[in-house]
C-alpha positions in Angstrom: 0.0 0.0 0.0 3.2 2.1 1.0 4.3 2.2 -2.6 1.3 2.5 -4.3 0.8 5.9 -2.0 4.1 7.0 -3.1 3.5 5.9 -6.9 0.7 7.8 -6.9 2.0 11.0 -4.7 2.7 13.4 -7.9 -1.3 13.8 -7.8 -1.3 16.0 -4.5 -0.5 18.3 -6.5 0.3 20.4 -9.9 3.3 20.0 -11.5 5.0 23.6 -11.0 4.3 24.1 -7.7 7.1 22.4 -5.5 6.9 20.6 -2.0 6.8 23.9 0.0 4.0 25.4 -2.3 6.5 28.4 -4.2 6.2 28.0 -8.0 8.4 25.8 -9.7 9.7 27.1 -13.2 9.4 24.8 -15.9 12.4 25.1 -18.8 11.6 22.5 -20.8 14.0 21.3 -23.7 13.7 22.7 -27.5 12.0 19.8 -28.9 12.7 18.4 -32.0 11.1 15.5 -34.7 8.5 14.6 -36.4 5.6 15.5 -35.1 7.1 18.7 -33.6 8.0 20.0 -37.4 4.0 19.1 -38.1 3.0 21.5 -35.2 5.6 24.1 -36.9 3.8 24.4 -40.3 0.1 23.8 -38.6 1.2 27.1 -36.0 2.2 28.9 -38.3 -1.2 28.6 -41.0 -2.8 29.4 -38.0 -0.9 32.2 -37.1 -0.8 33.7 -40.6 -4.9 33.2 -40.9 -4.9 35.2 -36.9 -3.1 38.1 -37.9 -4.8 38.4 -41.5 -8.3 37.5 -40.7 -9.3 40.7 -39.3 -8.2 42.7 -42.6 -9.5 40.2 -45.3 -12.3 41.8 -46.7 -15.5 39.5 -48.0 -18.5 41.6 -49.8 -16.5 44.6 -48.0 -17.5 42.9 -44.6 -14.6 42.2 -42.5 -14.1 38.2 -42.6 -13.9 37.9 -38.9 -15.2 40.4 -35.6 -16.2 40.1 -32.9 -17.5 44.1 -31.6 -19.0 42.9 -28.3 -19.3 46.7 -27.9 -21.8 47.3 -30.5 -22.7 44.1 -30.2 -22.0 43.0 -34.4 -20.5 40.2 -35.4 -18.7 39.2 -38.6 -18.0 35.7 -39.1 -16.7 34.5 -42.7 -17.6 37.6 -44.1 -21.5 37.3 -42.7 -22.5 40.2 -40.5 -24.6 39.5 -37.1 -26.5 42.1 -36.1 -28.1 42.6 -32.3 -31.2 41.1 -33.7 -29.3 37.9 -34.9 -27.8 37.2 -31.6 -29.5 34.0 -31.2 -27.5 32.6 -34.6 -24.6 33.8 -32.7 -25.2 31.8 -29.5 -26.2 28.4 -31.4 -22.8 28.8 -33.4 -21.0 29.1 -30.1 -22.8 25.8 -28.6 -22.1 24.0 -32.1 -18.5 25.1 -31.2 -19.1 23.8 -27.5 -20.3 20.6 -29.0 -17.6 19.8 -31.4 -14.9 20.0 -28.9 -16.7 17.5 -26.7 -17.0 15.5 -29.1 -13.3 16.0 -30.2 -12.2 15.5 -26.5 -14.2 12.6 -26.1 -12.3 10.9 -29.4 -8.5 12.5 -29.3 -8.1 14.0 -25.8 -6.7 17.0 -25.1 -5.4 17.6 -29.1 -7.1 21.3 -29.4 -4.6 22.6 -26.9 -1.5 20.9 -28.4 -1.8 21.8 -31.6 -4.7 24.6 -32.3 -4.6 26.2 -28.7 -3.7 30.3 -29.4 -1.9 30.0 -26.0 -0.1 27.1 -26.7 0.7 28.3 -30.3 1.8 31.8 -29.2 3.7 30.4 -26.3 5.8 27.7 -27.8 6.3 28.3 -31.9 6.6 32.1 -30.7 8.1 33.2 -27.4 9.9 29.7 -26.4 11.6 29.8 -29.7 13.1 33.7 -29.0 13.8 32.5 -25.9 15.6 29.6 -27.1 17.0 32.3 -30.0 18.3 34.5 -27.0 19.3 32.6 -24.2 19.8 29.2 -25.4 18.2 25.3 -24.9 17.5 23.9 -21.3 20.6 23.9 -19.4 21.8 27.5 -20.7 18.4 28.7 -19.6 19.1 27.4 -15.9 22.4 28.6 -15.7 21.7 31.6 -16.9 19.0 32.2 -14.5 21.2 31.0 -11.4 24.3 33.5 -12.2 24.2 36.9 -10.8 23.9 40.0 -12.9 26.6 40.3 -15.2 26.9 42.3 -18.3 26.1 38.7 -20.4 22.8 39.0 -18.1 21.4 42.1 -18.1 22.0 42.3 -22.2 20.3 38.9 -22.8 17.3 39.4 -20.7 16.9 42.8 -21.6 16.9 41.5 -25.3 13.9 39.0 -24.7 11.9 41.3 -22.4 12.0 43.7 -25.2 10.7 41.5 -27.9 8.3 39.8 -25.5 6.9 43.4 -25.0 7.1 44.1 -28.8 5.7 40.5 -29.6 2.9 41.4 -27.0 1.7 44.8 -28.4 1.4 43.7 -31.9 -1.3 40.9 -30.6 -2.7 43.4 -28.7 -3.3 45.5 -32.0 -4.3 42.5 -33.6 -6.8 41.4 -31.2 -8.2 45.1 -31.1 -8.9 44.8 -34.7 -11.0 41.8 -34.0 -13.5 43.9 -31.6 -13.6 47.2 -33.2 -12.8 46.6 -37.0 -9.5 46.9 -38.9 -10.6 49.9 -40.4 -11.2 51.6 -37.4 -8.1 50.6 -36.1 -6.0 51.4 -38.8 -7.8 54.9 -38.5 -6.6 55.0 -34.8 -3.5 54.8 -35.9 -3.1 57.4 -38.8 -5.1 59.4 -36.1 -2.1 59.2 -34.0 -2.7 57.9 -30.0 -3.3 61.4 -29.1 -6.8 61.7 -30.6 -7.9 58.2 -29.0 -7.0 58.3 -25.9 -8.9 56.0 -24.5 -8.1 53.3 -27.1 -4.6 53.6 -26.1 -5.0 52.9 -22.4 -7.4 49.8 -23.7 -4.4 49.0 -25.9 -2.3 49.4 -23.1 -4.0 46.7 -20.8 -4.1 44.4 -23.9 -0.4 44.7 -23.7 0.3 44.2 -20.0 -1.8 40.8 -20.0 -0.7 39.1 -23.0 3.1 39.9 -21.7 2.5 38.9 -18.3 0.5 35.8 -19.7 4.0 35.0 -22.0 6.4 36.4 -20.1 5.7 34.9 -16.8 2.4 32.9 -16.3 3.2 30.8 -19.3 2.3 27.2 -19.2 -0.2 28.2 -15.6 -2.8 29.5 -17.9 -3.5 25.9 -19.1 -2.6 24.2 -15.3 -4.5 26.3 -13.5 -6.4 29.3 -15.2 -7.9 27.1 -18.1 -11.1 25.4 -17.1 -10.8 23.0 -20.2 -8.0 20.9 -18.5 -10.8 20.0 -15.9 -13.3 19.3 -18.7 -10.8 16.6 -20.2 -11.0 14.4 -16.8 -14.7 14.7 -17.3 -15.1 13.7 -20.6 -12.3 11.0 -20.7 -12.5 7.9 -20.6 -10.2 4.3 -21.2 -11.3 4.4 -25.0 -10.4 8.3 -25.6 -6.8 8.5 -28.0 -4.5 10.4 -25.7 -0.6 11.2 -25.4 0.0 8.0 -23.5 2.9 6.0 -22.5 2.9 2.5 -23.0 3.8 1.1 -19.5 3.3 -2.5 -20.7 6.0 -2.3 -22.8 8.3 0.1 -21.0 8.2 -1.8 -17.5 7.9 -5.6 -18.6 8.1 -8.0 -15.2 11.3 -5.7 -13.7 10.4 -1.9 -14.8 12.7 0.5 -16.6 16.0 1.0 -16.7 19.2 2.7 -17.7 20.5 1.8 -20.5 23.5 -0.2 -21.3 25.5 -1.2 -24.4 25.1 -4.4 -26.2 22.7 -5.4 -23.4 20.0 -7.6 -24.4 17.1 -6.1 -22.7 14.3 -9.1 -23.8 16.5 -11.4 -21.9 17.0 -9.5 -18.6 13.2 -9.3 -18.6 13.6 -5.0 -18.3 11.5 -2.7 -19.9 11.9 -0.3 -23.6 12.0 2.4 -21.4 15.9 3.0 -20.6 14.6 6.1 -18.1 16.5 9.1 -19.6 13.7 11.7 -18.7 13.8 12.8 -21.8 10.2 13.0 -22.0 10.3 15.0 -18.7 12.9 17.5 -19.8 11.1 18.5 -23.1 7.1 18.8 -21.4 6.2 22.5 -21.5 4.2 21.8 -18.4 6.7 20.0 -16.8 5.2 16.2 -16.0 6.3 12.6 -16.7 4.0 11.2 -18.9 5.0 7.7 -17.6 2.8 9.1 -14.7 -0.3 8.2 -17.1 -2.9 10.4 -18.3 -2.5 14.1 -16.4 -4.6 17.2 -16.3 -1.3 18.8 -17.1 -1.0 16.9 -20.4 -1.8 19.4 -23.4 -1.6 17.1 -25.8 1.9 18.6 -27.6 3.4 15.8 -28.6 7.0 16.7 -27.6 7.2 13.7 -25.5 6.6 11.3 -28.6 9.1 13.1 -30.4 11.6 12.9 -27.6 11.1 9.2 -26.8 11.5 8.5 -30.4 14.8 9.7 -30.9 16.0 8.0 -28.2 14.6 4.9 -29.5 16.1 5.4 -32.3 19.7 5.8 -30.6 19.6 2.6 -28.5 18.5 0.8 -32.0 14.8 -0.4 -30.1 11.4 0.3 -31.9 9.8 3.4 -31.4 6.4 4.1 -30.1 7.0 3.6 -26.6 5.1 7.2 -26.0 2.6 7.6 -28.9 -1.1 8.2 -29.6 -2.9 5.3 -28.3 -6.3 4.6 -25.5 -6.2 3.1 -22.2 -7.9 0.3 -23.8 -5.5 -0.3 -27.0 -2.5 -0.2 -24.2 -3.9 -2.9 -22.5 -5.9 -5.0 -24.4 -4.6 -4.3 -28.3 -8.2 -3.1 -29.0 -8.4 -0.8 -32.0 -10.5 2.6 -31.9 -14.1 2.2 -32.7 -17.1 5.1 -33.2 -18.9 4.1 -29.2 -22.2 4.8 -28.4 -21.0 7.6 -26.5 -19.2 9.3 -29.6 -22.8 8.3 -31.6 -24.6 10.3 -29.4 -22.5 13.5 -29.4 -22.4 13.3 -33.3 -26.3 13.1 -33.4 -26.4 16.3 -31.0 -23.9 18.0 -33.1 -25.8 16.7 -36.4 -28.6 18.2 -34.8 -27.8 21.8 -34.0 -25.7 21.9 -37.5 -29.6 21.2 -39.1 -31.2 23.8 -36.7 -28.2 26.7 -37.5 -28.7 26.1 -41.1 -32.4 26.7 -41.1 -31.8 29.3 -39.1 -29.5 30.8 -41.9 -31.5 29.7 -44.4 -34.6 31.7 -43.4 -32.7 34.3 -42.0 -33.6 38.0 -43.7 -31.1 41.0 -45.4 -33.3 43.1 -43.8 -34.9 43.3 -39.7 -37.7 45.0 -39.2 -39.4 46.0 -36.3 -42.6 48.5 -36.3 -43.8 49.3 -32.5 -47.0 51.1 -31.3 -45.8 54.4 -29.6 -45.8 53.7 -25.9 -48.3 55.6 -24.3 -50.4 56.3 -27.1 -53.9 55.6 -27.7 -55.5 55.3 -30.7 -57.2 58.4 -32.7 -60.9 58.4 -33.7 -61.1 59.9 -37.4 -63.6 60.8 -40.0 -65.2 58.4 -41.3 -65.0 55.9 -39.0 -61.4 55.7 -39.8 -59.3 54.2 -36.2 -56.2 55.7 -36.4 -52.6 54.9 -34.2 -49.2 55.9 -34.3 -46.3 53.5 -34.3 -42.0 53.8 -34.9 -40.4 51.7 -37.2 -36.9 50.0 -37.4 -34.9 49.0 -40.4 -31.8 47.2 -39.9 -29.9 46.5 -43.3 -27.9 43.8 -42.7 -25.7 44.1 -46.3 -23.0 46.1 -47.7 -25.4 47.3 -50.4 -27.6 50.1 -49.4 -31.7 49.3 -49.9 -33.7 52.3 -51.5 -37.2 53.3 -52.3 -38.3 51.5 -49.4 -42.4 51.6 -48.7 -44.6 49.5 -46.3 -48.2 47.8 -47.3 -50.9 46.8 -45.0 -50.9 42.9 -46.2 -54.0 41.3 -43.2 -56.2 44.1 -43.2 -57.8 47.1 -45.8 -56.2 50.3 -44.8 -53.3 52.9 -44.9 -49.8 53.5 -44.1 -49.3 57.3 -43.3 -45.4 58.5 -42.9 -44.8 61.4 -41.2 -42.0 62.4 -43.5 -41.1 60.8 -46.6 -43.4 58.0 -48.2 -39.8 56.2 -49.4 -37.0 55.7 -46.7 -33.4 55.1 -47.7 -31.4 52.7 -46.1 -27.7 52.7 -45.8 -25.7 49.6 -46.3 -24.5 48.3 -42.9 -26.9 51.2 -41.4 -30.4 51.5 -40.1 -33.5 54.0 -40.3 -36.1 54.7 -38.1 -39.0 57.0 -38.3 -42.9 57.5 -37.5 -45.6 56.3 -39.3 -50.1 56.2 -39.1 -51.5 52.9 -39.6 -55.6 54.0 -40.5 -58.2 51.4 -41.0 -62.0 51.7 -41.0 -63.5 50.0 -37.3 -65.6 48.2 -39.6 -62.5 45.8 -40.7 -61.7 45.1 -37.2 -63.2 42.4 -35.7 -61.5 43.2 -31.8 -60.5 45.9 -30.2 -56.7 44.4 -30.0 -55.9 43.3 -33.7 -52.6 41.9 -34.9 -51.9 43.0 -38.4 -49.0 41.9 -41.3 -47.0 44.8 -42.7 -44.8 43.7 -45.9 -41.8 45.9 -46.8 -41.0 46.5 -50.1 -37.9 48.0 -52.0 -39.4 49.4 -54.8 -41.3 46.6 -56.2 -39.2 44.2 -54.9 -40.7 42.4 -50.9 -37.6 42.4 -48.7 -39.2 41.5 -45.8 -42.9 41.0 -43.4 -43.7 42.0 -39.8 -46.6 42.5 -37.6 -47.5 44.3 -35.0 -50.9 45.3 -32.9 -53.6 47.3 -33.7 -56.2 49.1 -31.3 -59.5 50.1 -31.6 -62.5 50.9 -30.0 -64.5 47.8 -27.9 -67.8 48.1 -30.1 -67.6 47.4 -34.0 -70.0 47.6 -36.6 
């Protein structure tokens, strides 16, 4: 019992906080292989399409933003309005969805390879880091020896670009909630006439460097709430970064390695316990523990453990994409029910988005009875009431000669200005209009009528909205 308690001790806690509780700084190893050059191109696609997205231009629409301000949203070049907040939220639980159900299949892969955090952090401030101060050990010594000229220059150097490194994102990401173009404005502006944006920019700054420069690899140990999702939604047949103990240990465990030994006969394990695997993790944990909230997925362990395969001439795969269930009992991956059912879900609110889409209009409208206001006894036995009107254009294109027509019920449509209203591309009007009918068309004194909108002769779009009238008809 003694030694399964002290097997199993490195779960009392995380893996960069030491025995007395003071954070324990993680310099892992620059990795290298396979799978590492992989991560390389797929980082930097993804970092390319970060930094361009907010300036690609689709239908003049900005391809991707995200003005929580204003409350619009531009996703693939398709502009969300306030009113189409709801097509917002579904996409988000459709995004929800499909990482559970990824999860569920491959683990935690999202962070290791498609993560911004993980992205940013190791293809771009590890690698200056490595550029500036050197692998591993270099790192450590550098940190241990006092303040020397070599010192001050090196760090200086890497503080500098982390702060550089960390204002451009912070630029970048502003262009995702306000707009490239508004940005770019900002900035031929000069800083002086936006105040305000620079102290926003500011902050930006200050968290993303003190997220890279010295939180690092906490935000996905501690501050990141999907690391406790993945012990949730794992489970013995989910492919993970996993070390194959039945191989490494054998009947008598791991071992160093020696020359010309013949490791089948001594009855040792593959594993020739080099910590390699340790040395290169970003998060600082032996794999050979087993699965780990720590574990991001990153692959630099495989990489490691390969090459060292490699050099001791014994086949590779000792840490490698594999279940639980595959380690133990051979068994292949296969779609469970549990992975059926999250497909269906997802299947499910795909159908409902794209309905959503597909009925969704160019143009909202919204006409409301003026609060407050009763209705009008005319001539004629005409009822009349007053009402404002909304029109939201939701394309680039602007929509003229715009008229209403009373579509449920025999009457009039009085505007108080213009008969035709103009509206701007990306813009909205608003206004006052009469709605008259004669009481003998109403049937109660509440009435809900249909009001069609027309762009010259072309229908754009229907609403309705109430209608009152006197109690007695007819």
């Amino acid at each position: 019992m003694a030694v399964a308690e002290k097997q199993e001790k490195f779960r009392d806690s995380i893996s960069t906080v030491n025995s007395e509780g003071k954070r324990s700084w993680v310099y892992p190893k620059k990795p290298s292989g396979k799978l590492y050059t992989y991560r390389k191109y797929v980082s930097y696609i993804l970092l390319g399409f970060l930094f361009a997205a907010p300036f690609i231009k689709v239908n003049s629409n900005q391809f991707l933003m995200f003005n929580v301000l204003e409350r619009r949203f531009n996703i693939f070049g398709f502009p969300f309005w306030p009113q189409d907040f709801h097509l917002f939220v579904m996409s988000m639980l459709i995004g929800v969805v499909f990482i559970i159900l990824f999860t569920v299949a491959f683990g935690r892969i999202f962070c290791g390879w498609i993560c911004p955090q993980t992205i940013f952090m190791e293809m771009v401030f590890r690698r200056i880091e490595y550029w500036i101060e050197g692998d591993r050990g270099k790192q450590i010594r550098l940190d241990k020896q006092p303040w020397n000229a070599e010192k001050i220059r090196k760090k200086s150097l890497k503080w500098l670009s982390f702060l550089v490194i960390s204002f451009l994102i912070a630029n970048v990401f502003l262009a995702y909630l306000i707009g490239s173009d508004r940005l770019i404005q900002y900035v031929v502006d000069g800083p002086a006439a936006h105040a305000s944006t620079l102290v926003s920019l500011s902050i930006f700054t200050a968290v993303f460097y003190f997220v890279f420069a010295w939180f690092r690899e906490q935000v996905c140990v501690i501050a990141c709430p999907y690391g406790r999702l993945q012990s949730v939604l794992l489970d013995n047949k989910s492919i993970v970064v996993a070390y194959d103990h039945k191989r490494g240990e054998k009947e008598k465990g791991r071992a160093k390695f020696r020359r010309n030994e013949d490791r089948a006969a001594t009855g040792k394990g593959d594993c020739i316990d080099c910590s390699q695997c340790v040395q290169v993790c970003p998060t600082g944990i032996d794999i050979r523990n087993g699965t780990q909230l720590e574990c991001i997925n990153c692959t630099a362990c495989i990489d490691a453990c390969n090459n060292m395969m490699e050099a001791v001439d014994l086949p590779k795969g000792l840490i490698r994409y594999a279940s639980e269930e595959n380690i133990e009992k051979k068994a292949r991956f296969h779609f469970s029910a549990r992975l059926k059912g999250y497909t269906v879900v997802l299947g499910i609110l795909v159908a409902v988005l794209s309905g959503m889409l597909f009925l969704r209009s160019d143009v909202e409208a919204r006409i409301l009875r003026l609060p407050g206001q009763l209705y009008e006894h005319k001539a004629n036995n005409i009822i009349s009431n007053v009402y404002t009107y909304k029109l939201v254009n939701k394309t680039v294109d602007d929509i003229d000669n715009v008229h209403f027509e009373l579509s449920s019920h025999k009457g009039t449509i009085k505007m108080v200005k213009n008969h035709d209203v103009n509206v701007p591309g990306q813009g909205l009007a608003e206004g006052t209009l009469f709605i008259e009918i004669n009481s003998a068309a109403l049937e109660d004194d509440k009435e809900k009528l249909k009001i069609d909108v027309y762009s010259g002769g072309r229908f754009v779009e229907s609403t309705s909205t109430t209608f009152l009238g006197p109690r007695s008809y007819n």
